[in-house]
Each structure stands twice: as structure tokens, then as C-alpha cells.
N, C-alpha and C positions, 0 to 999 in steps of 0.2 A: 504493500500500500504506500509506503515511505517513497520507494524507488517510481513509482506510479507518478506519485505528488511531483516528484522534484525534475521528473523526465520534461512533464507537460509545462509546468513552469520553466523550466529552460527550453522549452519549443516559441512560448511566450516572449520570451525575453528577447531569444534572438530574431524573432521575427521584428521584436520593438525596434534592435540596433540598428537604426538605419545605415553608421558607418561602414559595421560588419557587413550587412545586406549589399552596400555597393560594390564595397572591395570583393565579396563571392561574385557577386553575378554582372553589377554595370558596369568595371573594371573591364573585366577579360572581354566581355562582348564587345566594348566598345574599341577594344583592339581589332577584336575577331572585324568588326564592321571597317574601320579605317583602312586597316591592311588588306581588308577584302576587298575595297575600292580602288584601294591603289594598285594591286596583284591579283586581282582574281581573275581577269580577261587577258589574252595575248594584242585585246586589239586591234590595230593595221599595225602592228611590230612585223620586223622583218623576219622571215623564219631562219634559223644559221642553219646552212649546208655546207658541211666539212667536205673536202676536198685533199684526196690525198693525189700527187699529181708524178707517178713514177717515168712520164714520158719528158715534163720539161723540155717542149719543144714549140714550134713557135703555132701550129694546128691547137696542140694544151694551153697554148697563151690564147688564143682567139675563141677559143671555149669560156674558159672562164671572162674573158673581158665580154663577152656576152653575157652569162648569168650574172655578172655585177652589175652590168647595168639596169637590172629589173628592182622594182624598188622592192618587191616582195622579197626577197631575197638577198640575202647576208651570206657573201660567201667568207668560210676562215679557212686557211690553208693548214694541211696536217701533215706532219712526215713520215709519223710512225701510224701504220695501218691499224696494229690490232686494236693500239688505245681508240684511236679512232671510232673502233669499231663499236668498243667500249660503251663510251660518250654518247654512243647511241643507243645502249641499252638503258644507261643511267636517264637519259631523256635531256642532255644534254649539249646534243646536235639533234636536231630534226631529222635530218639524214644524211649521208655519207656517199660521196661520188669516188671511185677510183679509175680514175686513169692510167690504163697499163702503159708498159714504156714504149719506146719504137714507133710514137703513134704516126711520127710524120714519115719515117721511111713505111710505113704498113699504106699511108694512105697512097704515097706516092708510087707502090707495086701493086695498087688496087687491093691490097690483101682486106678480108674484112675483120673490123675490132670491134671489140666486144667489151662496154663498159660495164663495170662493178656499180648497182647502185644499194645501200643499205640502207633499211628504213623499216619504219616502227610499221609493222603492221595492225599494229588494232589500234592505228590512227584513221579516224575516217577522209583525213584532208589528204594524205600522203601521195592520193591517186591525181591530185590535182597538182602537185609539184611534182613527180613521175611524169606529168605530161608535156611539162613545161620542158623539163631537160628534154624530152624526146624529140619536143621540136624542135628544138635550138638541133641537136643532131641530127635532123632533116636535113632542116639547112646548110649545113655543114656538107653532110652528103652532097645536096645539089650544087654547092658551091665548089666544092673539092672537085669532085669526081664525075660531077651528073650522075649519081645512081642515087637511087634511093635508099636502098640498105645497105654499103658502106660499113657505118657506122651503125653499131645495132645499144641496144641494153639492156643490162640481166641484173632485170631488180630480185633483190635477195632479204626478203622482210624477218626482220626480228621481233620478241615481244618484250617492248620498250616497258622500263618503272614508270605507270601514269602519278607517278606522283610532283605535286606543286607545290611552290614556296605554303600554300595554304594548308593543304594538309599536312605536311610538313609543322606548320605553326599550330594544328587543335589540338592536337595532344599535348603541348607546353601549354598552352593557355587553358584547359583544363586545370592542369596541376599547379598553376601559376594560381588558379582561381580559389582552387583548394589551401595551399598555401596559406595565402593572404586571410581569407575568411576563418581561419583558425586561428592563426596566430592575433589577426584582429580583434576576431570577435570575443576569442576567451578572454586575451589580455583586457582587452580595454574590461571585458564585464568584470573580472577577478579586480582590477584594479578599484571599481567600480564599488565593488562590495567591501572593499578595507577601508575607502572613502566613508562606506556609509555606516561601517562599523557593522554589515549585516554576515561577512564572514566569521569575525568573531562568535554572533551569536547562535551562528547555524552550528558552528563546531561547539559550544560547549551545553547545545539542544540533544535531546537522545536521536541526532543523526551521526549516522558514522561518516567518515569522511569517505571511505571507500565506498558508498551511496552515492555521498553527492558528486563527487569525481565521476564515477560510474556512467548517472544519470546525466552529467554536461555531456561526455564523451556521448554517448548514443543518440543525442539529440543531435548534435553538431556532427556524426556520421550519418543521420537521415538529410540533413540540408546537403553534404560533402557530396551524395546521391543524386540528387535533385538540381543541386547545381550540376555535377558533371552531364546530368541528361538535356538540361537548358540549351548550356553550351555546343554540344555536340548536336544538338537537332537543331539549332542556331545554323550552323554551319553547315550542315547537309540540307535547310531549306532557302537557306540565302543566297551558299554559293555553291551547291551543288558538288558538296565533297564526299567523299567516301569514306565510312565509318566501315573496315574490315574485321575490325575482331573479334574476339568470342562476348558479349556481352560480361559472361560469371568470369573472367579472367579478368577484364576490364575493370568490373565492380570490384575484384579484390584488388588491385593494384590502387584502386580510388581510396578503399578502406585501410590498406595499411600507410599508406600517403597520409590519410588524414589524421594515424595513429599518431603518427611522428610529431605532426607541426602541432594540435591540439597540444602535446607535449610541452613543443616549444611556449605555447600561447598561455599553458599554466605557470611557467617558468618564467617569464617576462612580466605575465600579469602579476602574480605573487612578489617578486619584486620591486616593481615602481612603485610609487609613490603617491598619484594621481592617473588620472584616466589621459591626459596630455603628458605624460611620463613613460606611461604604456603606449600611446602612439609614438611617441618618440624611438623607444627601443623597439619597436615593431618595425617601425620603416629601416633600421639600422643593420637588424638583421633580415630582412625579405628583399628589400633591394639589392644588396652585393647577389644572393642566390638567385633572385630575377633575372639578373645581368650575366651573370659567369656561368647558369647549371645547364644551361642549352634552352633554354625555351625559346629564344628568337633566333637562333643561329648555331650552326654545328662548334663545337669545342675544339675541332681540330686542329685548326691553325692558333689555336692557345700556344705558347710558349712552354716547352716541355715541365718546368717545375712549377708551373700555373695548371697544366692539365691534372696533374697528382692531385693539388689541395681541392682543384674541382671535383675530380671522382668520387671526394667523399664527402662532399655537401649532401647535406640530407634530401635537396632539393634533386639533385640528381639522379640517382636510379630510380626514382619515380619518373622522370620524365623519361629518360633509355629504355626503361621496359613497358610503358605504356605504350611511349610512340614505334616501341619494335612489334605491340599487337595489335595495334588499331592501324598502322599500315603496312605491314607484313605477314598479319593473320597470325602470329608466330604464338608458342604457348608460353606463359607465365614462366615454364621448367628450361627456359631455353635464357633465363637470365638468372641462372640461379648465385651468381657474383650480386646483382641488385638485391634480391628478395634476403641474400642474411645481412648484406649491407644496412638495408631497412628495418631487420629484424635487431640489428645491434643499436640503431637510432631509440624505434622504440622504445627498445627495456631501458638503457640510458635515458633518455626523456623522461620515461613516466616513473623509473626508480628517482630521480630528480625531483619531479613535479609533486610526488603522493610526501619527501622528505621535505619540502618547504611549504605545500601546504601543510601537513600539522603542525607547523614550527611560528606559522602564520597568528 
């Protein structure tokens, strides 16, 4: 009955927190919206077609000075094939033209060549830039040689990662949203209640602290829920992204995320001083992990002794194993470095949080 009482009242409270309320939900959205404006369409952008060019001859020079001057098109020159080929599976070139060598002794023996083209197959525009080169090679044809086939091409389709700067960015801004709304919302209300002298009383009332602890933490794991579904149907009805993962993989990865920072949010709340004290040491510690844990942008090009201290921000294997199931369909057991990572945050946090609250 105790646990009953003190759940529904912390469902209560944190629905009051308007702070808390933004930092979960109008926060991240309002990312998710701006960045969706600015990236979520290609536009009239030029599509990049790599070009590896093994003939370097002056028939290869008049090829490309042709497709450059199409505004649709961006050609970038390649020297190593496989990477190239690569680039194109990562979704990183549109697609890939090879030019075998010899082209202008082949053209000038009449011999016929035969271009390399690579290209994403489960692109539905791909057939429409296939056509372009074909006819530039027409032409070529009828200008070289007067034949028609000449010059032929052997498109050779891959199946390219459809993934974009966007989906790319849900699954950080998920966790980004959980984050914040926890370490927010506990702190400021923990802080909240020393203010008003109402911790005090609850702790020396016949509640146990392992009650009320208990009941914050499950109430601010149902919003932790609720948010991450907001956000994520946010995004697959705004900009038409793709949520791949297992839903129960996804929720526990939400749930032990939320373990961690809720930890944090007891920890920071329990020591400030005021509720503007708690904001303070909130923003101190959520911003650096905002910035460094991968949520806007990959870690890699970190400087090697900045990649270490980032791998074990708490902030972190929540965002790597989320975003390896929601875009890679991958299982939860396939990051089992994050999940004890996480698992060490936890007990650390909450062995922390359950020692200063009673100390409170």
C-alpha cells in the first residue's frame, strides 16, 4: 500500500516538473525537428559518383569532363578500387564508375570496353543515373567510332547501408532524452525536498527509504518508456526513418540507461543545496556526456587518450548498443562489453545514491 502511495505520487510530481518534462521530451524533439530540417532530404544536392579511372587517357579525360559538367552530379576521383567499392556499400558514394585501362588504344583498334558500374541496388533512383552514364557513352560511341556499342556497361549492384545522418542521430537522442530527464528531474525534485525539509520527514515517517527510492525509480522508468516511444515515433512519422530493432531489446537497453542516470540524478540531487544548485551540477555533468558519448557524431576521430575516458562515460554504451539495435537489428548479447559496463554504473550509482540518501 506504502509503495502504491509513493509510486502514484511520484507519477504526480513528475508530470508537475515542467523542467524535467522538457529536458525528456521538448529537448530531444526539438533536435530531432531542427536536424530533420536541415538533413533529412538530399534535395537538388549533387549525387557523388566515384570514379576510379585505370585508363588515364585522354577518351577517360572526355568522359568525365562530360559527367562534371551535369549539375546533378558530383564526380570525386578514386584510386584504390576496393575502398571505393567500399564507400559504396557504406552509402557513401552513390555509385562507382570504373574505367578499365587501355581505353584509348581499345577505342582506336575498335576493340569493345566494357565499363564497371557499382551501385546500390535497393536505390530506387540508381536507374536514373545508370542512364545518364549510358548516354554520355553513346555518345562517345558515335563520336569515336560511329558505332553504337563500342563502348558498353556492366552495372554491378550492391546492397548499400540505407542509413542517414538521421537515423544515425534517434538513437542518441533517445538516450540523450533519457539522460537528461533523470538526472533532471530526480535532482532538481531530491533537491526540492531538502528545501522543503519534506525528505527529512518522509525518512524519519514509518517509510523505508528502500520504498521511496524504489517507488521514484519505477515511476521515472514508466516516463524513461514513454519518452523513448514519443521520440522514436517522432521520427519515423516526421521523417520517415526506420526503427529496426527488437522492441524487448530496445526497452531493456532504455531500462538499464535509465538505471544508471536516475542514479546519477539521486547523487547530484542529494547533494546540492537548492533546486538552482541541482540545475547547476546537472548541466555540469550531462553536457560534457552530451558532447563526447557519441550522440551527435561518431567518437572516432577522438584523439586516442580522449577515446578511452569516453568509452566509459556512463553515457556511452547506452548509446553503442542501442544504436547497434535499432539500426543493425543486432541482439542486446552482441555488446556484451556495454551491458557489464552498465551493469558496473548501476551498482556504483545506486550503492552511492541508497549511502547519501540515508545520510540525508
Amino acid at each position: 500500500m506504502t509503495f502504491r502511495v509513493l509510486f502514484w505520487t511520484n507519477v504526480k510530481l513528475i508530470y508537475r516538473n515542467r523542467q524535467a518534462l522538457f529536458w525528456s521530451l521538448a529537448f530531444p524533439l526539438l533536435f530531432l525537428v531542427i536536424l530533420g530540417l536541415s538533413f533529412g532530404g538530399n534535395g537538388g544536392s549533387a549525387a557523388a559518383i566515384g570514379v576510379v579511372d585505370h585508363a588515364q587517357d585522354e577518351v577517360s579525360t572526355l568522359l568525365l569532363d562530360e559527367l562534371d559538367s551535369l549539375e546533378s552530379v558530383e564526380v570525386i576521383l578514386r584510386e584504390d578500387e576496393a575502398a571505393a567499392r567500399e564507400e559504396v556499400r557504406n552509402n557513401d558514394l552513390y555509385m562507382l564508375l570504373v574505367i578499365p585501362p587501355g581505353l584509348a588504344a581499345s577505342v582506336a583498334s575498335g576493340t569493345p570496353v566494357s565499363f564497371t558500374l557499382v551501385y546500390d541496388q535497393g536505390s530506387s533512383a540508381s536507374g536514373l543515373f545508370m542512364g545518364i552514364v549510358q548516354r554520355y557513352l553513346d555518345q562517345l560511341n558515335l563520336s569515336l567510332a560511329g558505332a553504337p556499342r563500342l563502348l558498353t556497361l556492366d552495372p554491378q549492384g550492391v546492397l548499400a547501408d540505407q542509413v542517414t545522418f538521421l537515423d544515425f542521430l534517434l538513437p542518441g537522442l533517445v538516450a540523450m532524452g533519457i539522460m537528461t530527464a533523470s538526472i533532471f528531474g530526480i535532482s532538481s525534485a531530491m533537491a526540492s525536498y531538502r528545501e522543503q525539509r519534506i525528505l527529512r520527514r518522509l525518512l524519519v515517517a514509518p517509510v523505508r527509504a528502500r520504498d521511496f527510492f524504489t517507488a521514484m525509480v519505477v515511476a521515472y522508468l514508466m516516463l524513461a518508456i514513454v519518452q523513448a516511444t514519443i521520440i522514436f515515433a517522432a521520427g519515423v512519422l516526421l521523417f520517415g526513418l526506420t526503427v529496426n530493432g527488437n522492441p524487448g531489446y530496445i526497452a531493456l537497453l532504455i531500462l538499464l540507461g535509465n538505471a544508471i542516470f536516475f542514479g546519477i540524478g539521486f547523487i547530484v540531487g542529494s547533494v546540492a543545496r537548492s533546486v538552482q544548485a541541482a540545475a547547476g551540477l546537472g548541466n555540469a555533468v550531462i553536457w560534457p556526456m552530451m558532447l563526447l558519448a557519441g550522440v551527435f557524431f561518431e567518437t572516432d576521430q577522438f584523439p586516442y587518450a580522449l577515446r578511452v575516458v569516453v568509452k566509459y562515460l556512463p553515457l556511452t554504451p547506452m548509446v553503442d548498443s542501442l544504436r547497434g539495435v535499432v539500426l543493425d537489428s543486432r541482439s542486446i548479447l552482441d555488446f556484451p562489453g556495454e551491458l557489464a559496463l552498465m551493469g558496473v554504473w548501476i551498482a556504483v550509482t545506486t550503492t552511492i545514491a541508497l549511502r547519501v540518501l540515508r545520510s540525508t
